[in-house]
C-alpha positions, 0 to 999 in steps of 0.5 A: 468548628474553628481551626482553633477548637478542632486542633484543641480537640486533637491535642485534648485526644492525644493527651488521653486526660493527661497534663502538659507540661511544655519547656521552650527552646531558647528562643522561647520568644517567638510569638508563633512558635508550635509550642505557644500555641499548643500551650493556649490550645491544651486543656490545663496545659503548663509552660515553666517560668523562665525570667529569660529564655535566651540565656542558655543556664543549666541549672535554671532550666532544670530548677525551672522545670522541677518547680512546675512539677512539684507544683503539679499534684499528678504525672504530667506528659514533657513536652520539650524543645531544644535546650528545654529537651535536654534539660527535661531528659536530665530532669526525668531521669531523677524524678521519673514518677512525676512524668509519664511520657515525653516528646522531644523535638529538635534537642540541642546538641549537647557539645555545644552547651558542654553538656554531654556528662551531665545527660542521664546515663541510663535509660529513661523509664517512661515512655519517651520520643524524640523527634528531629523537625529542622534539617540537620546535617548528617553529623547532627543526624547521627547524633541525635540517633545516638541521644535517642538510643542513650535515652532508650527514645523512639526516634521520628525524623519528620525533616520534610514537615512545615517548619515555619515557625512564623505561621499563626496557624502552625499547630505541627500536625505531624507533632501532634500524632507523634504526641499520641502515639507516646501517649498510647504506648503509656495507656497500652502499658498501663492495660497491659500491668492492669490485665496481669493484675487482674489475673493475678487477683482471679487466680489467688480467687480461684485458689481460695474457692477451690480450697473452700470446695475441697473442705465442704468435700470433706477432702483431707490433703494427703 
């Protein structure tokens, strides 16, 4: 198996059928960026069109991100990174039945592009992570813990991870596992609603067989 199979497997397994769809930093044109190559490795993966990543344009990245899932016809999984991370989490927050998780990594500081009103001011819905990859500083830290709390996010600091954007072969293992374990807490949710419908569905089933007994009985309710 090649190194480029075997990572495409794993990332195919953490995605358990889902689609991808991945918004880059604003430095997007990095040629060996984790990103790029999960986007040529993930089955039927997406990455949003952007005429020019560098320019930091609110209302591009958000309009960006909203065309490529409408043009996608089922829940996709948000995969985000610096300013796209931001522009993502304000994107989920108005069309949440169209993602069914997000990985965020290294969000943008939201002060620094003014931003900070215009975050969702309410808890995402879906299941959602976000991960810290470069060092920070401790004010940094702090806020991204505060960005993920806002968020309702699980927060991962993985500062000790490989951050050489410049390796070919970069495919951020690390990330990968974080992507699973988002990607199960959704399948563990949706067992979890199928199970209680289901025992909803057996009771109702239940109730109208019992029924049906008590009147080939004869038995009149007092």
């Amino acid at each position: 198996m090649t190194h480029t199979t075997h990572y495409s497997t794993e990332l195919a397994c953490a995605l358990h059928g889902y689609r991808a769809l991945i918004v880059p930093a604003l430095d997007a044109e990095r040629s060996h960026n984790w990103q790029n190559l999960w986007a040529q490795t993930i089955p039927r993966a997406s990455q949003i069109r952007l005429l020019n990543s560098q320019n930091a344009h609110w209302v591009t990245w958000r309009n960006s991100i909203i065309a490529s899932l409408i043009s996608i016809d089922e829940p996709v999984v948000l995969i985000a990174e610096g300013f796209g991370a931001l522009a993502a989490a304000s994107v989920a927050a108005e069309y949440p039945g169209k993602i069914i998780a997000m990985l965020l990594v290294d969000p943008a500081d939201p002060d620094q592009f003014d931003l900070r009103k215009k975050l969702p001011k309410k808890a995402l819905s879906m299941s959602t992570k976000l991960v810290i990859r470069k060092e920070n500083s401790e004010e940094e830290f702090r806020k991204n813990i505060a960005l993920a709390k806002q968020l309702n996010a699980d927060f991962l600091s993985l500062e000790e991870a490989n951050t050489n954007y410049c390796s070919p072969t970069d495919y951020w293992p690390e990330g990968i596992q974080a992507l699973k374990l988002i990607v199960n807490k959704v399948e563990r949710k949706a067992e979890a609603i199928t199970q209680a419908r289901t025992k909803k569905i057996l009771a109702y089933l239940r109730a109208i067989q019992q029924a049906h007994t008590a009147k080939q009985l004869g038995y009149q309710p007092s």
